[in-house]
TORKOL-4160 file (C-alpha; in steps of 0.2 Angstrom, whole numbers, padded with zeros to 4 digits, m for minus):
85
<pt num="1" X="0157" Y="0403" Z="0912"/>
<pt num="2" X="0142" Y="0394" Z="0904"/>
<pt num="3" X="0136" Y="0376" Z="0913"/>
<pt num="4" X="0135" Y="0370" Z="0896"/>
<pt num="5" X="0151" Y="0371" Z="0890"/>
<pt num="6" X="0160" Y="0355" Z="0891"/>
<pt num="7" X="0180" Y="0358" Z="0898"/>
<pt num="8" X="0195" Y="0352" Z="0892"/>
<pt num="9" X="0210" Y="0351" Z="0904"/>
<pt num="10" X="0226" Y="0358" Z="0900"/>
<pt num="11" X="0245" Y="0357" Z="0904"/>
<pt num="12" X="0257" Y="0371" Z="0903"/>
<pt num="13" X="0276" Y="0375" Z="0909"/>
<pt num="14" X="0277" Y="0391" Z="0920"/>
<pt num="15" X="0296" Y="0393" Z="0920"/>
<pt num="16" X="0301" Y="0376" Z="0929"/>
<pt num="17" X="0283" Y="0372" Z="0936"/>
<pt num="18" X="0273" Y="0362" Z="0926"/>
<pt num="19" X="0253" Y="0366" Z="0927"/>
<pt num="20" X="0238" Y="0356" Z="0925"/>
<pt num="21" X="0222" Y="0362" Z="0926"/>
<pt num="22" X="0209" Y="0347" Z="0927"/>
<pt num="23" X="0193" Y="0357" Z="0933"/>
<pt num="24" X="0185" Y="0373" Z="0930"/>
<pt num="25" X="0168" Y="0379" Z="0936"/>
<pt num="26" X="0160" Y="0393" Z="0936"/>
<pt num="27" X="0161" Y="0409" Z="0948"/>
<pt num="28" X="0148" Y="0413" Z="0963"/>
<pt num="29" X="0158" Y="0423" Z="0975"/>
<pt num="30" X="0163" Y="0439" Z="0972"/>
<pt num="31" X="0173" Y="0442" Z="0987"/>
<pt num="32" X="0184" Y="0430" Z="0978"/>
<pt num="33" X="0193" Y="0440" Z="0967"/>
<pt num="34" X="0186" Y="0431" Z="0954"/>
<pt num="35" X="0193" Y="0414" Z="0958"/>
<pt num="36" X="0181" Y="0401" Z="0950"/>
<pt num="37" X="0171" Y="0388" Z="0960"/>
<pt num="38" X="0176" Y="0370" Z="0956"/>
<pt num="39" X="0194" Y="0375" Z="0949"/>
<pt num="40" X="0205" Y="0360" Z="0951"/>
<pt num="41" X="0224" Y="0361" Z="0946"/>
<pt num="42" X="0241" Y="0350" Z="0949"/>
<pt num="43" X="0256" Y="0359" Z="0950"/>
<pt num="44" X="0272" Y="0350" Z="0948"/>
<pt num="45" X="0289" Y="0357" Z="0956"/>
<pt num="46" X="0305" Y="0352" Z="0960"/>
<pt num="47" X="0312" Y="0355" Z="0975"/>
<pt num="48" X="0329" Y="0350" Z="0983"/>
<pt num="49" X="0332" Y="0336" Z="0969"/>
<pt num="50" X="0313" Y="0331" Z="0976"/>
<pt num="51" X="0298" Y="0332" Z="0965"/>
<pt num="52" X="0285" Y="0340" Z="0975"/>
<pt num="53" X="0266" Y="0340" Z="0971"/>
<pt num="54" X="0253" Y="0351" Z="0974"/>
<pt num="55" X="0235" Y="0346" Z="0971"/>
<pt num="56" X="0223" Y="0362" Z="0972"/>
<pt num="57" X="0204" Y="0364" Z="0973"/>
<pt num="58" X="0190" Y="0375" Z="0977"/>
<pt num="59" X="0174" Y="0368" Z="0980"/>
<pt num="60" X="0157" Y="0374" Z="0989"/>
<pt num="61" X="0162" Y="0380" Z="1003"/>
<pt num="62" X="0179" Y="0377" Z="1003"/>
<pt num="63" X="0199" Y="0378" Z="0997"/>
<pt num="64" X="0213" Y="0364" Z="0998"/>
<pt num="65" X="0229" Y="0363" Z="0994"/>
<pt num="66" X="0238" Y="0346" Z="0998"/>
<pt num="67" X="0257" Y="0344" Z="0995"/>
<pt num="68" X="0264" Y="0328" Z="0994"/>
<pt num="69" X="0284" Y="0322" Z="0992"/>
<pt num="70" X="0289" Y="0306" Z="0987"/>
<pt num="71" X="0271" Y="0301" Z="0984"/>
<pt num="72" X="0265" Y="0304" Z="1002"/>
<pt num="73" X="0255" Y="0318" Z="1008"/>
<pt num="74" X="0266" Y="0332" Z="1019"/>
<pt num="75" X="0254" Y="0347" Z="1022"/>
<pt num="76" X="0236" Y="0349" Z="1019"/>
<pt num="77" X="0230" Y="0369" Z="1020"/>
<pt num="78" X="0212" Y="0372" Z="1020"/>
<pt num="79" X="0201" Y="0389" Z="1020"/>
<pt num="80" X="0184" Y="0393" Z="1016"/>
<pt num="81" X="0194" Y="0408" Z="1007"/>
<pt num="82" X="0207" Y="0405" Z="0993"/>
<pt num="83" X="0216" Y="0419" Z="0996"/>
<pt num="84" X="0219" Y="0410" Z="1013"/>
<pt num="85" X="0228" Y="0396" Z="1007"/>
């Protein structure tokens, strides 16, 4: 991906999850799989009559994926490997 280009976040439905992608960077580790440093993305589910939200990110060194429930923070994963979490 080329620094210069400016990025526009979408939203999309994935079945009954609803997507959106607020950050995108650029890849620097290959050992990734080609996941791309600086990703950031909400996904919004329902679960149990209970909308749950999960707040992703890679950053430098690492990978988070917070999931919050009736707008308080449940579980937070963290890895310095995205396949991890």
């Amino acid at each position: 991906m080329n620094k210069d280009v400016p990025f526009t976040s979408h939203s999309f439905l994935l079945e009954k999850i609803k997507v959106f992608v607020y950050g995108m960077g650029y890849l620097t580790n290959i050992d990734w799989h080609c996941v791309i440093l600086g990703y950031k993305s909400l996904l919004l589910h329902k679960f149990e009559d209970k909308q749950v939200l999960f707040v992703s990110k890679i950053e430098e060194t690492l990978c988070t994926v917070k999931i919050y429930q009736d707008q308080k923070l449940q579980t937070t994963y963290v890895s310095n490997n995205p396949i991890n979490v």
